[in-house]
PyMOL Python script that loads the backbone (N, CA, C, O; Angstrom):
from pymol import cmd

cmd.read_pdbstr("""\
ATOM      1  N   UNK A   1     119.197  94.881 134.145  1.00  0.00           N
ATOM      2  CA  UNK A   1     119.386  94.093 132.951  1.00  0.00           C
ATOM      3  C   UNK A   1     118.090  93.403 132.535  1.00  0.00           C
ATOM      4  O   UNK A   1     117.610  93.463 131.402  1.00  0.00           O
ATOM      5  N   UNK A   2     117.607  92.781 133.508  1.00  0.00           N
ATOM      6  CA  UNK A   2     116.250  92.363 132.852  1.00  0.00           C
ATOM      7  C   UNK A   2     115.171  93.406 132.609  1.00  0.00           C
ATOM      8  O   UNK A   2     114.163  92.948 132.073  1.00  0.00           O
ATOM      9  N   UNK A   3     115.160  94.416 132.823  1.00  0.00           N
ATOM     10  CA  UNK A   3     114.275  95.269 132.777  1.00  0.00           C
ATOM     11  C   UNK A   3     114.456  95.756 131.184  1.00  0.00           C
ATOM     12  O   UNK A   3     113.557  96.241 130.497  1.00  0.00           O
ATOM     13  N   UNK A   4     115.414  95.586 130.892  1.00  0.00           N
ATOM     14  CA  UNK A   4     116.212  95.936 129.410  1.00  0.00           C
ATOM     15  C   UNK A   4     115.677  94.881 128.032  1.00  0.00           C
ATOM     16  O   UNK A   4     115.243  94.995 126.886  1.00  0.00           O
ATOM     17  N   UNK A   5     116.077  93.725 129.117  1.00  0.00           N
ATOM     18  CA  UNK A   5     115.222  92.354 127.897  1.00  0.00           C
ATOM     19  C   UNK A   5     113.853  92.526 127.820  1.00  0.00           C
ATOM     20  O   UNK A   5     113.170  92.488 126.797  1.00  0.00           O
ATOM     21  N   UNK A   6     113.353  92.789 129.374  1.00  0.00           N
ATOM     22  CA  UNK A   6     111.359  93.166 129.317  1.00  0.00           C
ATOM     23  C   UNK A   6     111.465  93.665 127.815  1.00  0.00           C
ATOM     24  O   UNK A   6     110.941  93.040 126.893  1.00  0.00           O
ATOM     25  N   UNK A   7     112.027  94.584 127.677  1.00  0.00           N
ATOM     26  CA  UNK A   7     111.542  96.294 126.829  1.00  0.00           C
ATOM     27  C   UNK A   7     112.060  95.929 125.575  1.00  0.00           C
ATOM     28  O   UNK A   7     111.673  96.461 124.535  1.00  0.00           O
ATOM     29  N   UNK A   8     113.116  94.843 125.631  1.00  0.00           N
ATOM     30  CA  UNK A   8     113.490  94.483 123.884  1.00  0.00           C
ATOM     31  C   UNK A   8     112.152  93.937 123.096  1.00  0.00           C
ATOM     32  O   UNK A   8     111.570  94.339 122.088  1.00  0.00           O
ATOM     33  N   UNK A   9     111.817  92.353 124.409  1.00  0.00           N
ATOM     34  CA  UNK A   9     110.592  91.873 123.520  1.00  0.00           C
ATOM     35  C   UNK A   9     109.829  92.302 123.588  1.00  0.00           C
ATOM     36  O   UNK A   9     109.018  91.740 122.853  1.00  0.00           O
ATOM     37  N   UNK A  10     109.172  93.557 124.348  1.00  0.00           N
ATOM     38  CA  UNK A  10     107.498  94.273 123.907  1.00  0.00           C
ATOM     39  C   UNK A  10     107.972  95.064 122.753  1.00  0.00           C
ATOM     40  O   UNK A  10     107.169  95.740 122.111  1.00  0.00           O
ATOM     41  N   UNK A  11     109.220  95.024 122.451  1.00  0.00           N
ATOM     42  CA  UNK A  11     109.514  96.048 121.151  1.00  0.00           C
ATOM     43  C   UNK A  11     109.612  95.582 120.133  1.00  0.00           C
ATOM     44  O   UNK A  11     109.255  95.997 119.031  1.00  0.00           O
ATOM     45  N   UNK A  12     110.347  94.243 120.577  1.00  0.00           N
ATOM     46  CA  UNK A  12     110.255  93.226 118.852  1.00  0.00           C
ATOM     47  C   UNK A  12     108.635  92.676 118.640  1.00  0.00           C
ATOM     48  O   UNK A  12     108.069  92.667 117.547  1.00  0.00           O
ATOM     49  N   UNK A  13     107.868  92.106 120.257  1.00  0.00           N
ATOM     50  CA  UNK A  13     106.640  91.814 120.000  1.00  0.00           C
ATOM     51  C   UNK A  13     105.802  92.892 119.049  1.00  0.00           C
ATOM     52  O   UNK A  13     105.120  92.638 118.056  1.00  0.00           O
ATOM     53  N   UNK A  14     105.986  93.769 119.476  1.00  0.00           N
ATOM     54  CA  UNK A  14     105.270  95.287 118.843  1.00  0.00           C
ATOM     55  C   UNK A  14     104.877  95.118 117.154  1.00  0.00           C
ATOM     56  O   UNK A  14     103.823  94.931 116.546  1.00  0.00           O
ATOM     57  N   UNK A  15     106.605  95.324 116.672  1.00  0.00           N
ATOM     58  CA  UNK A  15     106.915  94.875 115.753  1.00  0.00           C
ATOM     59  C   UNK A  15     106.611  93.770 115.399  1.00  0.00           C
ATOM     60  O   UNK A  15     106.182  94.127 114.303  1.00  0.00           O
ATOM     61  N   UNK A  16     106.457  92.646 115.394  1.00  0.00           N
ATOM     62  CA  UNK A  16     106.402  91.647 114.788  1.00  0.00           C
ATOM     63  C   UNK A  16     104.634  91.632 114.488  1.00  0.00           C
ATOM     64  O   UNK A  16     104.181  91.043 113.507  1.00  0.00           O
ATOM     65  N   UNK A  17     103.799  92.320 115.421  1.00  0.00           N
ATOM     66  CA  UNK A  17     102.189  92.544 115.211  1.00  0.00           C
ATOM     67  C   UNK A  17     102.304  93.821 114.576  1.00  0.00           C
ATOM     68  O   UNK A  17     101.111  94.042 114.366  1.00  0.00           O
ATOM     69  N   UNK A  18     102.713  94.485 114.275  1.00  0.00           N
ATOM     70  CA  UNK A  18     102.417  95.912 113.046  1.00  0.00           C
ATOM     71  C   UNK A  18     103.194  94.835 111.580  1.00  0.00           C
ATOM     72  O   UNK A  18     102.554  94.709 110.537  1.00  0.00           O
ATOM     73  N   UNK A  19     104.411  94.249 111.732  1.00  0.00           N
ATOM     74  CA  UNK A  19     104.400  93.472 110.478  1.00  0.00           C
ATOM     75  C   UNK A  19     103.152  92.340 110.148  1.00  0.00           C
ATOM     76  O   UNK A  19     102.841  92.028 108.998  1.00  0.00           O
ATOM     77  N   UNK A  20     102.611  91.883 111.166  1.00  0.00           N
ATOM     78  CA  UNK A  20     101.801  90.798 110.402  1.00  0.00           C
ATOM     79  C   UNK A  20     100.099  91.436 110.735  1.00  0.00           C
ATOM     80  O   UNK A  20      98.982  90.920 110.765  1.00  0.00           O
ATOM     81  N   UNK A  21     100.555  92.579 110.911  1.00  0.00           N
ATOM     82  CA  UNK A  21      98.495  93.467 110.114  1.00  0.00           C
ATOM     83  C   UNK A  21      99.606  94.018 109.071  1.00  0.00           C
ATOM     84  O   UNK A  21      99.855  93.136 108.248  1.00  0.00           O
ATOM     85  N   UNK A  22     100.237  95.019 108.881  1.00  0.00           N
ATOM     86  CA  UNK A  22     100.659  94.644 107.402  1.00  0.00           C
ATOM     87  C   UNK A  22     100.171  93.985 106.243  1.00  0.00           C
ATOM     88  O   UNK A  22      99.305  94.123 105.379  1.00  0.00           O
ATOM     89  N   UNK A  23     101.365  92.974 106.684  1.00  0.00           N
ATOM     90  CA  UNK A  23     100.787  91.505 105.822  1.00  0.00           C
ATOM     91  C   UNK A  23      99.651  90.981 105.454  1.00  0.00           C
ATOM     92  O   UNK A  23      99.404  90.630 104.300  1.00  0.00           O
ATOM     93  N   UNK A  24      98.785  90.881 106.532  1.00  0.00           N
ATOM     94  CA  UNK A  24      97.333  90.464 106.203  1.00  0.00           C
ATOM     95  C   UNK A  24      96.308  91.767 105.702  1.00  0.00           C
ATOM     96  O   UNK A  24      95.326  91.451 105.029  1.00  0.00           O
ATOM     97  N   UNK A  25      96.498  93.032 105.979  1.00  0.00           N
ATOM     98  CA  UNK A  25      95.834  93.968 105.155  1.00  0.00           C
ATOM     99  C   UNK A  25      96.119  94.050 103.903  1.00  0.00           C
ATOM    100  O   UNK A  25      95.236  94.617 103.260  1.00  0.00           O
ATOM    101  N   UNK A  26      97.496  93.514 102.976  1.00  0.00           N
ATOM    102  CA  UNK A  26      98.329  93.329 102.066  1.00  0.00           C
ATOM    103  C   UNK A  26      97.564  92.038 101.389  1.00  0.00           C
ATOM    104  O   UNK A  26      97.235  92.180 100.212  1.00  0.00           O
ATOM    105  N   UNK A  27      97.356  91.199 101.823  1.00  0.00           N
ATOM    106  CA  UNK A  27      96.945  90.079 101.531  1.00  0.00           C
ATOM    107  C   UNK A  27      95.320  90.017 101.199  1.00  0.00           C
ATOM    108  O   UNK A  27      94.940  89.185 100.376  1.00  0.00           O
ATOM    109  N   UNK A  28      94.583  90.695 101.692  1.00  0.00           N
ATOM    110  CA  UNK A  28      93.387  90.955 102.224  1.00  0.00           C
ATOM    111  C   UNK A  28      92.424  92.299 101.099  1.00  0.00           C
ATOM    112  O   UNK A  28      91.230  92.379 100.808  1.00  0.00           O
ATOM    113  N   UNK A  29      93.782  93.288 100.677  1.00  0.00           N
ATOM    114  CA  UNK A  29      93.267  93.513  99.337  1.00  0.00           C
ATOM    115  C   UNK A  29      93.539  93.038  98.418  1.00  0.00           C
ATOM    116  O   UNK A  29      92.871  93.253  97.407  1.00  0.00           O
ATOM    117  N   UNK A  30      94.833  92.045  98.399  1.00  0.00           N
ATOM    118  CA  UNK A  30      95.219  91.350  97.016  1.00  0.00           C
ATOM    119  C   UNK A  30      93.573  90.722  96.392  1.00  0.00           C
ATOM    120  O   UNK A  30      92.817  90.869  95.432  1.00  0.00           O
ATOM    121  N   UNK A  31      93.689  89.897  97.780  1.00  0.00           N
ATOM    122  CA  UNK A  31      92.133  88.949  97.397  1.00  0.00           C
ATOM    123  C   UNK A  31      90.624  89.327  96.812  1.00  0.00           C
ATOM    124  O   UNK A  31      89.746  88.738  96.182  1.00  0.00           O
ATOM    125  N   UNK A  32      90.887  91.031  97.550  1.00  0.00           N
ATOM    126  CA  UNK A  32      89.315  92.123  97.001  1.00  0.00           C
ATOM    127  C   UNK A  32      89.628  92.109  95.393  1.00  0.00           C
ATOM    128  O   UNK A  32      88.770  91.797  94.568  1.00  0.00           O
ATOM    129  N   UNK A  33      91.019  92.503  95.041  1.00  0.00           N
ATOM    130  CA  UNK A  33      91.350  92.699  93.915  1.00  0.00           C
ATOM    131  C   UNK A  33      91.373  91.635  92.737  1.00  0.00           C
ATOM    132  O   UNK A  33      91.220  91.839  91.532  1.00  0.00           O
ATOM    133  N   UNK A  34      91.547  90.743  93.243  1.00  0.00           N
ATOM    134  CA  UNK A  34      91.599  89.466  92.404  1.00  0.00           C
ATOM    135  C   UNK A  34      90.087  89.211  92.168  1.00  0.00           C
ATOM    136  O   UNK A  34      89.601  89.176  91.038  1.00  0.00           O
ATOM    137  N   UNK A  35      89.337  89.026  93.374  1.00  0.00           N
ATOM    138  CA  UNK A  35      87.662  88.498  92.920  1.00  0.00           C
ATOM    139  C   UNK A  35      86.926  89.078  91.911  1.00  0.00           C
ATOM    140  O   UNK A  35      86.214  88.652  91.002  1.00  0.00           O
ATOM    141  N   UNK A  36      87.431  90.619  92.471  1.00  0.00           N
ATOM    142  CA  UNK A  36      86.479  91.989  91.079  1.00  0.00           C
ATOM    143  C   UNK A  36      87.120  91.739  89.861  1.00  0.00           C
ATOM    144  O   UNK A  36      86.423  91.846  88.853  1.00  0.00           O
ATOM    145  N   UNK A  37      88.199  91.455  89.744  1.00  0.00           N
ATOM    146  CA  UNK A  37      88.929  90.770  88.376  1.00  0.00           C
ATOM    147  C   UNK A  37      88.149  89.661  87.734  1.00  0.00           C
ATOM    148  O   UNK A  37      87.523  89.623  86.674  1.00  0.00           O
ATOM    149  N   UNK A  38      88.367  88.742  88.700  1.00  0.00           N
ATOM    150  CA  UNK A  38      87.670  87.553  88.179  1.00  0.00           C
ATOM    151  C   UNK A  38      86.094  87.585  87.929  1.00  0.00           C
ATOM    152  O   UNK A  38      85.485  86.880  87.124  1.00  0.00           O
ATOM    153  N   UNK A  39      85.524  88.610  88.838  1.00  0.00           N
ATOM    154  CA  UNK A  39      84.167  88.609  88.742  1.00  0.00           C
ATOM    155  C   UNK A  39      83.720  89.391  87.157  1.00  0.00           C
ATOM    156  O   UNK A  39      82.821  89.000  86.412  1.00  0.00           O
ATOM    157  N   UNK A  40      84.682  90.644  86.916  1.00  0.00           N
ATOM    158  CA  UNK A  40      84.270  91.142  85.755  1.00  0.00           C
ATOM    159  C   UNK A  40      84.641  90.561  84.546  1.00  0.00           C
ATOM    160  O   UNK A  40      84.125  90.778  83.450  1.00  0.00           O
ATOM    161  N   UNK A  41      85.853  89.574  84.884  1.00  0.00           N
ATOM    162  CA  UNK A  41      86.045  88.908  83.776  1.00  0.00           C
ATOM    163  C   UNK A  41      84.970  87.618  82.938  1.00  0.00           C
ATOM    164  O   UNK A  41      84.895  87.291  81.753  1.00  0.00           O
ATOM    165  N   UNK A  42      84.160  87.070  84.313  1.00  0.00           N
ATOM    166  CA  UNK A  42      83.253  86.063  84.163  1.00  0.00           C
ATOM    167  C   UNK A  42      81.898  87.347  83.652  1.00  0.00           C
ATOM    168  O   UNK A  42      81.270  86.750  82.778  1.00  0.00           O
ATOM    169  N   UNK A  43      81.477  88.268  83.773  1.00  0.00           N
ATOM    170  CA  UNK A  43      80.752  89.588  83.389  1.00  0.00           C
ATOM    171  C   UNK A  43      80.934  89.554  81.464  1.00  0.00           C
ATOM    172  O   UNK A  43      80.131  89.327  80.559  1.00  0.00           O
ATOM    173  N   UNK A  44      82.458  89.916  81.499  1.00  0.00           N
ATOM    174  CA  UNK A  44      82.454  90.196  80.239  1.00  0.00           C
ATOM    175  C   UNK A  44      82.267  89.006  78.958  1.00  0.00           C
ATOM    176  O   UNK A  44      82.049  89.086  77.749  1.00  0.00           O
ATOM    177  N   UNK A  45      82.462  87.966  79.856  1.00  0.00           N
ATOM    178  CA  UNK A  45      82.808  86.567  78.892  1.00  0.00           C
ATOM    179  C   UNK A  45      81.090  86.222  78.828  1.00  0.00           C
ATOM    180  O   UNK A  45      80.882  85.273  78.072  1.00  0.00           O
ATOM    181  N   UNK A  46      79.886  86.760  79.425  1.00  0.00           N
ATOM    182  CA  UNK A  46      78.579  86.480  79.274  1.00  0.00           C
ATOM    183  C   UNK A  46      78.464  87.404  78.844  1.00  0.00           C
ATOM    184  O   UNK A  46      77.627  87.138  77.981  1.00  0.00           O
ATOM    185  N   UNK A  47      78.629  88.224  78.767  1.00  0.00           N
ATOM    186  CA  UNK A  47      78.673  89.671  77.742  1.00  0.00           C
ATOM    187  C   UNK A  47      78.848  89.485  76.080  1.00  0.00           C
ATOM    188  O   UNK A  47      78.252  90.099  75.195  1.00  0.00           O
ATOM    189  N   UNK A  48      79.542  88.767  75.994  1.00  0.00           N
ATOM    190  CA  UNK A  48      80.491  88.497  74.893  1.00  0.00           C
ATOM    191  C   UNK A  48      81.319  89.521  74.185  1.00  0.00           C
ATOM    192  O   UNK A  48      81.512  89.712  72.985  1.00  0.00           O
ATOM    193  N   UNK A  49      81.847  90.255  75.487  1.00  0.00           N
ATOM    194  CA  UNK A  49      82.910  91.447  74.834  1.00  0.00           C
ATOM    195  C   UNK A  49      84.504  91.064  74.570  1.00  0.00           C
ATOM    196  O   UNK A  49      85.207  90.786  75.543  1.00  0.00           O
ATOM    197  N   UNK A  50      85.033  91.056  73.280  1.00  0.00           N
ATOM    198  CA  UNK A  50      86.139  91.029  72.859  1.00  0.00           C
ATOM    199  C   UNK A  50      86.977  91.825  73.844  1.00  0.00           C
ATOM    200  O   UNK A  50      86.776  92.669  74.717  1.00  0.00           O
ATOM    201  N   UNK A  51      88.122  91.105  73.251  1.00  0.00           N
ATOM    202  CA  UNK A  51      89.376  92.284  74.123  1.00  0.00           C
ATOM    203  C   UNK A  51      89.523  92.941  73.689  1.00  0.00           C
ATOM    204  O   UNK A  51      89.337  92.869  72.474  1.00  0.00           O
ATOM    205  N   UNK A  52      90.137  94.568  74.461  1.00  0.00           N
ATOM    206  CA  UNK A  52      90.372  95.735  74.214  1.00  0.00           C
ATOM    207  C   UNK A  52      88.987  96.355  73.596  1.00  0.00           C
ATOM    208  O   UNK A  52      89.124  97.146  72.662  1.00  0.00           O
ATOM    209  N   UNK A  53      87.339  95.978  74.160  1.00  0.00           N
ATOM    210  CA  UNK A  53      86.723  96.603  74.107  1.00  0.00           C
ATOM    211  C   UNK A  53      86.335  98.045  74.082  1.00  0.00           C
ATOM    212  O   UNK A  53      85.539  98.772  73.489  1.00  0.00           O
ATOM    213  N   UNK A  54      87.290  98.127  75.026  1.00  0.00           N
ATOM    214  CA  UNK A  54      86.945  99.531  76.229  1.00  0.00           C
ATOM    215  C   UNK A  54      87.890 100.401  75.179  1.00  0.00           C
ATOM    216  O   UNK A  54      87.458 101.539  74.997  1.00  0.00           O
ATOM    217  N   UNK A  55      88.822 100.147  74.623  1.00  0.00           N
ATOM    218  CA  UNK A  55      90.008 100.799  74.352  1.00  0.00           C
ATOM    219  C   UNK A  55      89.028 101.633  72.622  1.00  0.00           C
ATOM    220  O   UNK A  55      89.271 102.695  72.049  1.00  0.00           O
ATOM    221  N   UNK A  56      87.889 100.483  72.285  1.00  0.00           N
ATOM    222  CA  UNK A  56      87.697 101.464  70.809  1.00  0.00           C
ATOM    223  C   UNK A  56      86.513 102.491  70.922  1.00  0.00           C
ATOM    224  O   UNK A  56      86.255 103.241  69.981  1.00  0.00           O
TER     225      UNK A  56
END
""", "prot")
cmd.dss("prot")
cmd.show_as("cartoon", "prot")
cmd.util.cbc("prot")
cmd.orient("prot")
């Protein structure tokens, strides 16, 4: 019986570290994604390009 509980929590432990790299790889490009946003947005606003530049 205890050999049974050992093997539950290295299995939920397991799990619970593949959910939280997940999470933080999740989190971790949100943030890449947001800066290049913000960075090209501060780009275009010294630029002085209108919106929907790109689009004419």
């Amino acid at each position: 019986m205890s050999n049974l509980n050992v093997s539950q929590r290295s299995l939920r432990a397991q799990s619970a570290l593949s959910t939280n790299k997940v999470l933080r790889n999740t989190y971790a490009l949100l943030s890449v994604t947001l800066i290049f946003s913000a960075f090209m947005a501060m780009v275009s606003t010294m630029m002085n390009v209108g919106y929907g530049a790109s689009l004419a």
